[in-house]
mmCIF file of the C-alpha atoms, coordinates in Angstrom:
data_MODEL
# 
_entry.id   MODEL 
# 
loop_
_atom_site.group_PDB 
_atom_site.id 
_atom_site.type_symbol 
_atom_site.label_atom_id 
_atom_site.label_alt_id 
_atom_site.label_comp_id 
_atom_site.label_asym_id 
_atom_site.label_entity_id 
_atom_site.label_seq_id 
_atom_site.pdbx_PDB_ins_code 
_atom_site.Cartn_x 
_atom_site.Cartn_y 
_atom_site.Cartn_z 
_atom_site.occupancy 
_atom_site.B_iso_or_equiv 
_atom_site.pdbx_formal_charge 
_atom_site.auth_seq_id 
_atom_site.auth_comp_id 
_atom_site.auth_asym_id 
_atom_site.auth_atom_id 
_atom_site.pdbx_PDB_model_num 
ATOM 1   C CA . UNK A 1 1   ? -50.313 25.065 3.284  1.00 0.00 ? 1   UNK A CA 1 
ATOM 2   C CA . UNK A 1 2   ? -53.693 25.639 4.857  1.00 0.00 ? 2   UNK A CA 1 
ATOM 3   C CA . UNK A 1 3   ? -54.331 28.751 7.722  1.00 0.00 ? 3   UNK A CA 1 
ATOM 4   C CA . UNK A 1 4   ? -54.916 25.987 10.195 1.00 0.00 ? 4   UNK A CA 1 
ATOM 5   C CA . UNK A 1 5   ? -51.452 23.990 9.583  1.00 0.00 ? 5   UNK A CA 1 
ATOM 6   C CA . UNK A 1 6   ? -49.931 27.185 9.524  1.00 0.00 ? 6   UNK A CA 1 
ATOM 7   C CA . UNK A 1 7   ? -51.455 28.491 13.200 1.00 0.00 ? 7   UNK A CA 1 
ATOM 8   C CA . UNK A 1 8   ? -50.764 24.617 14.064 1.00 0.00 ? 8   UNK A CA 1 
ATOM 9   C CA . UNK A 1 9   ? -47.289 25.121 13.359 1.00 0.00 ? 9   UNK A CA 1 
ATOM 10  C CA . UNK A 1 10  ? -46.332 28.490 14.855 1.00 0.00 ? 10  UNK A CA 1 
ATOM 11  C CA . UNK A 1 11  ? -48.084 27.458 18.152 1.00 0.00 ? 11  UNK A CA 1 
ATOM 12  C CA . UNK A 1 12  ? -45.412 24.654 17.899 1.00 0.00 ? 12  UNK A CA 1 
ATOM 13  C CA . UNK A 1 13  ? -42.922 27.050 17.367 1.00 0.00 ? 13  UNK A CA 1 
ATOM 14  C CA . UNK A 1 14  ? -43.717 29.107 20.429 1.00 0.00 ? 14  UNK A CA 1 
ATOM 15  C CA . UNK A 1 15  ? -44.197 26.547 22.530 1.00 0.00 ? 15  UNK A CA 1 
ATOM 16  C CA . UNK A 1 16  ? -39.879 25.096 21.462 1.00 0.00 ? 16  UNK A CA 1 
ATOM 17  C CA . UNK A 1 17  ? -39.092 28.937 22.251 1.00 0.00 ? 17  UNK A CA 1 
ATOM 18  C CA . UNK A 1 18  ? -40.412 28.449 25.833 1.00 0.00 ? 18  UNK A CA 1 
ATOM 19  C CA . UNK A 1 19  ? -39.375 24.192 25.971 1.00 0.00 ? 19  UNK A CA 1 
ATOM 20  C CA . UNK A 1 20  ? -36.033 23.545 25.392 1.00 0.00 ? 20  UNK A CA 1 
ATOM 21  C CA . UNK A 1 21  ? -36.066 19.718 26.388 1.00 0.00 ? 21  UNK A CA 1 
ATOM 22  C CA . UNK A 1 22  ? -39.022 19.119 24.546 1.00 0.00 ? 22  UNK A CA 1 
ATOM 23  C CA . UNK A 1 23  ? -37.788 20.592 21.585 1.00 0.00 ? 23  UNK A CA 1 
ATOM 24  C CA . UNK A 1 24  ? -35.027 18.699 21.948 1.00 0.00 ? 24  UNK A CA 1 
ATOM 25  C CA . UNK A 1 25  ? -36.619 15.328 22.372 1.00 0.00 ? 25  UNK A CA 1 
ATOM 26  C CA . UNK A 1 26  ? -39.890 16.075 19.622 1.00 0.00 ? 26  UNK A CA 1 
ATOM 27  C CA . UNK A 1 27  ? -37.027 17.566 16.923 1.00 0.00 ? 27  UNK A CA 1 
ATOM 28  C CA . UNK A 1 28  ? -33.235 16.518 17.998 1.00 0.00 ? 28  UNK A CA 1 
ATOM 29  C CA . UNK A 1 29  ? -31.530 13.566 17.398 1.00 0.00 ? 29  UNK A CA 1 
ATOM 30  C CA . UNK A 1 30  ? -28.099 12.403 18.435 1.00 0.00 ? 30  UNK A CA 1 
ATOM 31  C CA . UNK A 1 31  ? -26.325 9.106  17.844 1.00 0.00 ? 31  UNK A CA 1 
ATOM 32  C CA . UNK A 1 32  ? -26.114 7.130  20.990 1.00 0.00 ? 32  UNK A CA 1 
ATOM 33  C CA . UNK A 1 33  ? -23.291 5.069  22.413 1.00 0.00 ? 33  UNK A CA 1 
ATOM 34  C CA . UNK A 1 34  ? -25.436 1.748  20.361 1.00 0.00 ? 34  UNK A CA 1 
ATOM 35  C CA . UNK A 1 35  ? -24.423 3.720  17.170 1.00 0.00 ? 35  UNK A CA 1 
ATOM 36  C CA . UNK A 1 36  ? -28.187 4.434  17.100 1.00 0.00 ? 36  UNK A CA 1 
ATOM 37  C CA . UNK A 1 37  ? -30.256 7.385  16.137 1.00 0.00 ? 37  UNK A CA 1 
ATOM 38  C CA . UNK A 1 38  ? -32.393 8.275  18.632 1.00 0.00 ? 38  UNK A CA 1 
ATOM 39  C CA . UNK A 1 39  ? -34.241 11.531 19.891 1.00 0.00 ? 39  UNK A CA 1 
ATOM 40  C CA . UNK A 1 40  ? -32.217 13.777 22.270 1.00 0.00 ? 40  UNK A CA 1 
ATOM 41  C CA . UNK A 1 41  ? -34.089 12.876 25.628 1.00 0.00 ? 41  UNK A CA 1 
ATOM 42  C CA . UNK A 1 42  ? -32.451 14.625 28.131 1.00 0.00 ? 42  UNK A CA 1 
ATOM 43  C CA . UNK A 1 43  ? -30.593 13.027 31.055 1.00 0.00 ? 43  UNK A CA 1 
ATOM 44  C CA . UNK A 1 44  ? -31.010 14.042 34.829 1.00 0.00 ? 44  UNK A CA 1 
ATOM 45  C CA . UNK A 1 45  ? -28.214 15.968 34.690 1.00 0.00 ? 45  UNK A CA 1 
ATOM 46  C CA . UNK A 1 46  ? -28.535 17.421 31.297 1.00 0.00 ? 46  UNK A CA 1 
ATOM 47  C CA . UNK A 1 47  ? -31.479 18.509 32.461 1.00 0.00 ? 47  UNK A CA 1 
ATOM 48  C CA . UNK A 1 48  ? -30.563 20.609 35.600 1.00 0.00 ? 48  UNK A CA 1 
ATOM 49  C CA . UNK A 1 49  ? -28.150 22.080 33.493 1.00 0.00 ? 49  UNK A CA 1 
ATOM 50  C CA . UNK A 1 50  ? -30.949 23.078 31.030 1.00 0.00 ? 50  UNK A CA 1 
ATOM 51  C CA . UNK A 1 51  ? -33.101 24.283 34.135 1.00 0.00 ? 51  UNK A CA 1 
ATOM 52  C CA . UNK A 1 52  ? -29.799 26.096 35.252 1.00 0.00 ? 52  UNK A CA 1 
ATOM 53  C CA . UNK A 1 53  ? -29.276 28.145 32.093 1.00 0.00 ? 53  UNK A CA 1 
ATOM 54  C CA . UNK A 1 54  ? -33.058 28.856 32.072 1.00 0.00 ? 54  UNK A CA 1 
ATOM 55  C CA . UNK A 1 55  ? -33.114 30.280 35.192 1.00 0.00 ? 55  UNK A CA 1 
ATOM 56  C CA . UNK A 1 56  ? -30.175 32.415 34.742 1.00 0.00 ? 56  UNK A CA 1 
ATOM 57  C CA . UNK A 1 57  ? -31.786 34.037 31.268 1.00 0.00 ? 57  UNK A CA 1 
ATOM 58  C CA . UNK A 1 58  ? -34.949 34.565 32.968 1.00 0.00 ? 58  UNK A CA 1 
ATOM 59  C CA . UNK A 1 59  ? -32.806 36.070 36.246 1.00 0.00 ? 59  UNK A CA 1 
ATOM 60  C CA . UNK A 1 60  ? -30.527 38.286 34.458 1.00 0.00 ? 60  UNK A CA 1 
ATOM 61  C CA . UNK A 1 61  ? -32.162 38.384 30.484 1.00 0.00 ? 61  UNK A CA 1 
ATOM 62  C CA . UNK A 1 62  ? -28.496 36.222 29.483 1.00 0.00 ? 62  UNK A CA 1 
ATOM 63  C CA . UNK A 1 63  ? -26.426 33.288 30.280 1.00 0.00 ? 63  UNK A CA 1 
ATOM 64  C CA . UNK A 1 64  ? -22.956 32.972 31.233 1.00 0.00 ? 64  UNK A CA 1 
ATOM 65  C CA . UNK A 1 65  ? -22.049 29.740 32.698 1.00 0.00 ? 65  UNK A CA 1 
ATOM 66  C CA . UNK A 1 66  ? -18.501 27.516 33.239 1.00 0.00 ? 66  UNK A CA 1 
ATOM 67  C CA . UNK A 1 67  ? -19.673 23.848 33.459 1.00 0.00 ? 67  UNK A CA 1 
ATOM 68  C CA . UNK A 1 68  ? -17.097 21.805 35.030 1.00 0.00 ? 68  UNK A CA 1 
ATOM 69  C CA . UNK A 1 69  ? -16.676 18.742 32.460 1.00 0.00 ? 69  UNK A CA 1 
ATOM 70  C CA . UNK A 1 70  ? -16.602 15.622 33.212 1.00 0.00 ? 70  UNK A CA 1 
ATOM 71  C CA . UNK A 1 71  ? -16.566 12.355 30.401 1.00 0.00 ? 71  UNK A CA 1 
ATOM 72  C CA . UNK A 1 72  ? -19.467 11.184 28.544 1.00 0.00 ? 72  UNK A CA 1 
ATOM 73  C CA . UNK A 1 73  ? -21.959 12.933 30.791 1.00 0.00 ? 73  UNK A CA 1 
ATOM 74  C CA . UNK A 1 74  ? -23.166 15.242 27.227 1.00 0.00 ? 74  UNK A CA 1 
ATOM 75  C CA . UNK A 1 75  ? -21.973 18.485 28.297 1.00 0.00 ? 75  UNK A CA 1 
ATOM 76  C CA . UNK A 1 76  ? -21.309 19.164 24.289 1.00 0.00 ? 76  UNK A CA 1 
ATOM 77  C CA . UNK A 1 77  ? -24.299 18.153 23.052 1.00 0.00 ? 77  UNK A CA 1 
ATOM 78  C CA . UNK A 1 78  ? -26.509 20.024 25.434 1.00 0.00 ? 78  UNK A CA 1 
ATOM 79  C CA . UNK A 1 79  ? -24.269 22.805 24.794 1.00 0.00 ? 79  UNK A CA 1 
ATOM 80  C CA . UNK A 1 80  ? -24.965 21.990 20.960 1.00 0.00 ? 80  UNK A CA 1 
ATOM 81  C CA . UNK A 1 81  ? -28.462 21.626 21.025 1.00 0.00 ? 81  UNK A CA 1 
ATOM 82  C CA . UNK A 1 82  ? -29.454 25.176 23.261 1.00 0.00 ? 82  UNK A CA 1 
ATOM 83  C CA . UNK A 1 83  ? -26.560 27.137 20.214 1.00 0.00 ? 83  UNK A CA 1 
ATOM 84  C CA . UNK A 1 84  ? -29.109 25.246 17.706 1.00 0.00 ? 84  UNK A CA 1 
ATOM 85  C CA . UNK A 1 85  ? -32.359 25.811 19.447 1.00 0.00 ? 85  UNK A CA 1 
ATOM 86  C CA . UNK A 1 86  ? -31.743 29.296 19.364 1.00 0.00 ? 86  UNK A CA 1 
ATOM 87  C CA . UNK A 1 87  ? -30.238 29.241 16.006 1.00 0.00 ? 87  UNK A CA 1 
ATOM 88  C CA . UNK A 1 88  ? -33.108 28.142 14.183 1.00 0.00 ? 88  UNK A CA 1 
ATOM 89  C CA . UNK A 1 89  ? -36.340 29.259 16.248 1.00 0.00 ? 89  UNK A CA 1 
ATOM 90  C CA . UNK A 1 90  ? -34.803 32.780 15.685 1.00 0.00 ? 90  UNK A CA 1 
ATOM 91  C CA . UNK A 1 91  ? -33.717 35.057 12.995 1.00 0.00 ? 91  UNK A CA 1 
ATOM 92  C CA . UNK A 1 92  ? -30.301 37.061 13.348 1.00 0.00 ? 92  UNK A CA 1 
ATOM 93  C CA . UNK A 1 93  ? -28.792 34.875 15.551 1.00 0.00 ? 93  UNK A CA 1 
ATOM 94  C CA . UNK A 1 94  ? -24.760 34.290 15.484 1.00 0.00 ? 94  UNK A CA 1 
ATOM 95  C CA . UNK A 1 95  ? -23.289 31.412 17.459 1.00 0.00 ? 95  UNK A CA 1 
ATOM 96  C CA . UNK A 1 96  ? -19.795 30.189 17.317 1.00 0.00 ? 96  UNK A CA 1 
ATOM 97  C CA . UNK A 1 97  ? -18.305 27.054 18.837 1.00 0.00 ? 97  UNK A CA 1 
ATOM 98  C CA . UNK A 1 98  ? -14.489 27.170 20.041 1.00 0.00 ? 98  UNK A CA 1 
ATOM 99  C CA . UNK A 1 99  ? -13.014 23.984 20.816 1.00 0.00 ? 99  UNK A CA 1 
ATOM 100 C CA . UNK A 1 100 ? -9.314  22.967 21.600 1.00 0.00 ? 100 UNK A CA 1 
ATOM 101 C CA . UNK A 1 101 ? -8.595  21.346 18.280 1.00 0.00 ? 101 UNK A CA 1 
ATOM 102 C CA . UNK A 1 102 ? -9.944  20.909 14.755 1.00 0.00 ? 102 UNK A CA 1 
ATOM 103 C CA . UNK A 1 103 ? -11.188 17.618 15.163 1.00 0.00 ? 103 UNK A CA 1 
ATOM 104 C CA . UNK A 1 104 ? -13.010 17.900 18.087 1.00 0.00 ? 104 UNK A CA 1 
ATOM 105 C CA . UNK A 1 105 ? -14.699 21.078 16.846 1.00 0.00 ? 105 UNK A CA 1 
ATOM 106 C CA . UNK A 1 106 ? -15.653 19.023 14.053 1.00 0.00 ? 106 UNK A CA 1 
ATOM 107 C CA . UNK A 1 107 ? -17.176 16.184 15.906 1.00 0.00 ? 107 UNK A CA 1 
ATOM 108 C CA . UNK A 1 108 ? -19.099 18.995 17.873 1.00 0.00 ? 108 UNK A CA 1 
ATOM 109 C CA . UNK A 1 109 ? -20.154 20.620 15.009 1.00 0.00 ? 109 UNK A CA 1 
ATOM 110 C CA . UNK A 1 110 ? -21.178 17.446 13.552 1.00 0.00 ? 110 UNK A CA 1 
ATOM 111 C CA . UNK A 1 111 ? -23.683 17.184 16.376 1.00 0.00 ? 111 UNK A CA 1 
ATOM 112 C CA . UNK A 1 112 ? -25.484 20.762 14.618 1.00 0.00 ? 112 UNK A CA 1 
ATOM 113 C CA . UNK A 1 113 ? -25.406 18.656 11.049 1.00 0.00 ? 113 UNK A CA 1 
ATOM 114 C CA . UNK A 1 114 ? -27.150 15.553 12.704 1.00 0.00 ? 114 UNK A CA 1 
ATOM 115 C CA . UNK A 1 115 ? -29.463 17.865 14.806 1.00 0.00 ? 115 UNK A CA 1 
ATOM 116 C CA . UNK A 1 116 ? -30.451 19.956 10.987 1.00 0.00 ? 116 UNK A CA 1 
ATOM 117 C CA . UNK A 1 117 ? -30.604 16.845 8.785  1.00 0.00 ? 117 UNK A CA 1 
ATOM 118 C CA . UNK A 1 118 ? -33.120 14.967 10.767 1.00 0.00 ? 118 UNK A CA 1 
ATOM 119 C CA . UNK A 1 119 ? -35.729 17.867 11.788 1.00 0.00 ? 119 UNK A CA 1 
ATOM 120 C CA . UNK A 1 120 ? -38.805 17.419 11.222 1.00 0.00 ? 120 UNK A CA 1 
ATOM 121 C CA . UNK A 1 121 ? -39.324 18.988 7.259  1.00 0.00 ? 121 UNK A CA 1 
ATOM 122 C CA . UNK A 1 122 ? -41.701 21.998 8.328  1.00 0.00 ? 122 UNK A CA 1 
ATOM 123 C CA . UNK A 1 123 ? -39.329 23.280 11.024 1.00 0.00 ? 123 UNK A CA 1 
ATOM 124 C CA . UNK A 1 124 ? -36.493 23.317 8.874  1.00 0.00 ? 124 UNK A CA 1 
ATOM 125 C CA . UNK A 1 125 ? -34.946 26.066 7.522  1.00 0.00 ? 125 UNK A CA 1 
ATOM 126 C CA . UNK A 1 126 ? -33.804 27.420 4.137  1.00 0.00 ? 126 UNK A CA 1 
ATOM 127 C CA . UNK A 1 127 ? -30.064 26.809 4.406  1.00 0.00 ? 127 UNK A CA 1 
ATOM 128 C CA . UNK A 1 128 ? -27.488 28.855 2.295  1.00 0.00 ? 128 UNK A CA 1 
ATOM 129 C CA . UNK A 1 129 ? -24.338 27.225 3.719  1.00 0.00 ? 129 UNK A CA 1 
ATOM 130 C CA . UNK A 1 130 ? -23.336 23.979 4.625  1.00 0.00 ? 130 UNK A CA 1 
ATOM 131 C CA . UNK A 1 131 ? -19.740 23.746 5.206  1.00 0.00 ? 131 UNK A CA 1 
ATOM 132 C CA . UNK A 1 132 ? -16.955 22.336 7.509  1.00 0.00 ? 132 UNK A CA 1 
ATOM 133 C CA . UNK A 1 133 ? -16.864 25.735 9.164  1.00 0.00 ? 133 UNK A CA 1 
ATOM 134 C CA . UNK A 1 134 ? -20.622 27.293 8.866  1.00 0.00 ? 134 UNK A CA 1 
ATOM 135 C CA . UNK A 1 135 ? -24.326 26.256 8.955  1.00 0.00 ? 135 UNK A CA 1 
ATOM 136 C CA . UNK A 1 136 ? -26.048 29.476 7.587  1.00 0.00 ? 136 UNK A CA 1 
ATOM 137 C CA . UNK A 1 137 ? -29.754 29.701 7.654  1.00 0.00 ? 137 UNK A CA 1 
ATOM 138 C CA . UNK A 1 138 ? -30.762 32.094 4.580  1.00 0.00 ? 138 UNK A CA 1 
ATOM 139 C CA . UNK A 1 139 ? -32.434 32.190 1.330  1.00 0.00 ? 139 UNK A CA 1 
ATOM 140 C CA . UNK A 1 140 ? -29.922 30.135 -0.990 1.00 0.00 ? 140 UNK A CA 1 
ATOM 141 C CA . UNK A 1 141 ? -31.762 32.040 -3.946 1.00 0.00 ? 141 UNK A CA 1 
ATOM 142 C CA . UNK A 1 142 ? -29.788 34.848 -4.943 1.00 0.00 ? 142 UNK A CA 1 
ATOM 143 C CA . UNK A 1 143 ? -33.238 36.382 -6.918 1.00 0.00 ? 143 UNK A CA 1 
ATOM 144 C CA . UNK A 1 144 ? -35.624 35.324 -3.773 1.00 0.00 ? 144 UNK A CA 1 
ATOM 145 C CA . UNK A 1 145 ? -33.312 36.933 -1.250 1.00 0.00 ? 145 UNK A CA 1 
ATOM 146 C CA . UNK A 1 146 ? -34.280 40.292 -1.091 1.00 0.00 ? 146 UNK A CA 1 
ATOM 147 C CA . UNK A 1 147 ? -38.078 39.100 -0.325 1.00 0.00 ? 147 UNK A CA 1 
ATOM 148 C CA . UNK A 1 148 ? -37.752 36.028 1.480  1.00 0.00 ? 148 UNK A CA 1 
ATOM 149 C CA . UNK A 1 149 ? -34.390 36.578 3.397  1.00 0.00 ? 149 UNK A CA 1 
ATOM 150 C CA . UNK A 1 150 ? -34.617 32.854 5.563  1.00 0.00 ? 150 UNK A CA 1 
ATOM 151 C CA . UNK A 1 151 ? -33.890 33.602 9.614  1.00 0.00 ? 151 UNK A CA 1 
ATOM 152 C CA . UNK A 1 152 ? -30.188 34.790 8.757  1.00 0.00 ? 152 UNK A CA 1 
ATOM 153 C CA . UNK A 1 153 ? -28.960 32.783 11.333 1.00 0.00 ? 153 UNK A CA 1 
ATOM 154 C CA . UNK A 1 154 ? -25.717 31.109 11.787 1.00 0.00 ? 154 UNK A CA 1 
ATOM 155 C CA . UNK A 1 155 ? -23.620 28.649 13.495 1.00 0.00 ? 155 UNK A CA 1 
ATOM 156 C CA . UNK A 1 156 ? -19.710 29.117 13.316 1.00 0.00 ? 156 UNK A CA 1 
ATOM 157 C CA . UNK A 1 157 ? -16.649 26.368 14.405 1.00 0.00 ? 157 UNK A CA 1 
ATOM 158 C CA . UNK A 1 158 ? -13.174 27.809 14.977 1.00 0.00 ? 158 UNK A CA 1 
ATOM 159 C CA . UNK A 1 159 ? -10.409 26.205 16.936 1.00 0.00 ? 159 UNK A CA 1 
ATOM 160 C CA . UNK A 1 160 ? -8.507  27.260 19.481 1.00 0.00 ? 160 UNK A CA 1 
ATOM 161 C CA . UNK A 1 161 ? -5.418  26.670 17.468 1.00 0.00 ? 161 UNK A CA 1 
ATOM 162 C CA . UNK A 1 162 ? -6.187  30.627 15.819 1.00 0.00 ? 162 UNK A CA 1 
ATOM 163 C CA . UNK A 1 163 ? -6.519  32.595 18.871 1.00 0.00 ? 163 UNK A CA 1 
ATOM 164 C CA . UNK A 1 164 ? -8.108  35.380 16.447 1.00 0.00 ? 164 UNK A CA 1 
ATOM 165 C CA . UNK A 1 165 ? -10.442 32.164 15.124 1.00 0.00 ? 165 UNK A CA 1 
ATOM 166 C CA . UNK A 1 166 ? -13.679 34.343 16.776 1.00 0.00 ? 166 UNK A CA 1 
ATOM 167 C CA . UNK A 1 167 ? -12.319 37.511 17.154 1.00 0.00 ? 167 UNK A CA 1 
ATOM 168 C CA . UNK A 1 168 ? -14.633 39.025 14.433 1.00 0.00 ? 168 UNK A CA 1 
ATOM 169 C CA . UNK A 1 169 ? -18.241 40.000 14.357 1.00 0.00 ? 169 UNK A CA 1 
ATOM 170 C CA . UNK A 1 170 ? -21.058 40.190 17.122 1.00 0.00 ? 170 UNK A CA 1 
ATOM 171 C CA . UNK A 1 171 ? -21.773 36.652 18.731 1.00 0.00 ? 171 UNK A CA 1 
ATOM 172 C CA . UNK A 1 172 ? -24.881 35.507 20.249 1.00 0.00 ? 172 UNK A CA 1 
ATOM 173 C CA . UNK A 1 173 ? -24.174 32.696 21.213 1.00 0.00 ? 173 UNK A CA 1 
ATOM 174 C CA . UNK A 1 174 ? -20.693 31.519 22.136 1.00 0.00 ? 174 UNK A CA 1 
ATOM 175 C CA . UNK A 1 175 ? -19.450 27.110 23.403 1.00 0.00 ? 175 UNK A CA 1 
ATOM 176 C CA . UNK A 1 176 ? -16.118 27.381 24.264 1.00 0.00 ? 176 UNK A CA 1 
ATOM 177 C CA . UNK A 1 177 ? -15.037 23.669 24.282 1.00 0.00 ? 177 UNK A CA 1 
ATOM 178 C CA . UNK A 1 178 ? -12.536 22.346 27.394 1.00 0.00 ? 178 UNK A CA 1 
ATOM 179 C CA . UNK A 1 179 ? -11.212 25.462 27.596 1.00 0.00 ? 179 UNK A CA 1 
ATOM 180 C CA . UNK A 1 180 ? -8.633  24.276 29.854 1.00 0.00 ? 180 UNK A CA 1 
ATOM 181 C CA . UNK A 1 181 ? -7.219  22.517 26.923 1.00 0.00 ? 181 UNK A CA 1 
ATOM 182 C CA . UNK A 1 182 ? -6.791  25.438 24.646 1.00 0.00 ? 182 UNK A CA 1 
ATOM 183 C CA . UNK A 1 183 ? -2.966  26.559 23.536 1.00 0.00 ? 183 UNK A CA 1 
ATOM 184 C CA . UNK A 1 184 ? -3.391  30.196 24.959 1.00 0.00 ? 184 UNK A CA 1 
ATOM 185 C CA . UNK A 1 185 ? -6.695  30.195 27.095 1.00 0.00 ? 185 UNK A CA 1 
ATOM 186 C CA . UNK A 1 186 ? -7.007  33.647 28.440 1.00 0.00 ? 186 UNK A CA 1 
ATOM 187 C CA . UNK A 1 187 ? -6.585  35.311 24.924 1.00 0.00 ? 187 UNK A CA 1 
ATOM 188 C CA . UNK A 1 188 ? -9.433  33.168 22.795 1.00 0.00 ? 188 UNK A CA 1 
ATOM 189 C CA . UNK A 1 189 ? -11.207 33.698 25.958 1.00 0.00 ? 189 UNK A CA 1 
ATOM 190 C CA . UNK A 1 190 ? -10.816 37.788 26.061 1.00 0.00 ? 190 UNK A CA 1 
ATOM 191 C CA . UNK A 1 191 ? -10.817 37.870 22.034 1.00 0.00 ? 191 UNK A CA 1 
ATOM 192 C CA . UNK A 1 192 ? -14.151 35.823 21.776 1.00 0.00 ? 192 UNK A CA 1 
ATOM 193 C CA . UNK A 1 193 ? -15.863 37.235 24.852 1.00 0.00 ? 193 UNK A CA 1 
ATOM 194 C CA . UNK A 1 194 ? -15.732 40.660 24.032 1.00 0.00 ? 194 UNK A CA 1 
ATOM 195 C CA . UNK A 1 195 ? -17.598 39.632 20.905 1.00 0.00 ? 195 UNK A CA 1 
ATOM 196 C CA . UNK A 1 196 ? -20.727 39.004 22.940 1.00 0.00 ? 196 UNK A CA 1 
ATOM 197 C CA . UNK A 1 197 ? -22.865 41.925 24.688 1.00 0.00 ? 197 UNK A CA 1 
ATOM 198 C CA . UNK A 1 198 ? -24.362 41.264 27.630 1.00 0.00 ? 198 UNK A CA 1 
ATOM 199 C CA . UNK A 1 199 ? -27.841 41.660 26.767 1.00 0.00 ? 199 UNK A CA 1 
ATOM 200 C CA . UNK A 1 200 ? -31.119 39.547 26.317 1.00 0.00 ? 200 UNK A CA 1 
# 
């Protein structure tokens, strides 16, 4: 890769930091109600959440939001797509995704598979892990590690169903899913919560 591709490149990559909706339309793409594969163009309302969250993180130096959810108005995949912004445009990140049951914590998580698979091949990073239950963003060779450790980053499901599902390690980034829906709400709420700091 030449110095100039490489500057090109890591302007790019300061400029997503700062954009989340356009790095969500230039890089993201979701499956539309056509069964089409289109960028992730935010809607209206997507995108005063988006300003929303922004504004709180620029307020306060972190988020903490309840979004009251209604239907098919992409709550989850905005949620989805600001746990993967941050995922990949930074190293050490943790984010976890709680949703009521397995399947829709797979269908949400499925959103993070579709969003990795179809980045542009530059921006991409070295993946370790590609399961059911993690996306980890790390060197996958075991010799290369040590020098070249990838961003470190990772992206976690867990249902609701295991009210210890999120209970362990230091989260960044936290989705809890319908909430309302969950078996015991307050305790994968307290258990998960106190897993994230309140700090930048």
């Amino acid at each position: 890769m030449s110095q100039a591709t490489a500057l090109r490149q890591a302007a790019r990559v300061t400029l997503y930091r700062k954009d989340f909706p356009r790095f969500a339309e230039e890089q993201l793409k979701i499956v539309t109600k056509r069964s089409s594969l289109e960028p992730f163009a935010l809607y209206p309302f997507q995108r005063r959440l988006a300003d929303k969250v922004r504004a709180q993180q620029q307020r306060t130096g972190y988020v903490r939001q309840v979004w009251l959810k209604s239907r098919q108005l992409g709550h989850s995949t905005l949620a989805q797509g600001l746990m993967f912004h941050r995922s990949i445009l930074w190293p050490n990140v943790n984010a976890v995704v709680v949703a009521h049951d397995d399947g829709t914590a797979q269908q949400i998580f499925q959103k993070a598979h579709a969003f990795y698979d179809n980045l542009e091949t530059w921006l991409r990073p070295m993946k370790r892990y590609s399961t059911r239950q993690e996306l980890f963003f790390a060197n996958p060779s075991d010799r290369d590690r040590g020098s070249v450790p990838g961003l470190k980053s990772r992206i976690v499901v867990a249902s609701a169903r295991n009210i210890h599902s999120s209970a362990g390690g230091t989260y960044h980034s936290v989705h809890l899913s319908e909430a309302a829906r969950y078996p015991k709400p307050e305790e994968i709420e307290t258990s998960t919560l106190q897993t994230v700091a309140l700090a930048p």
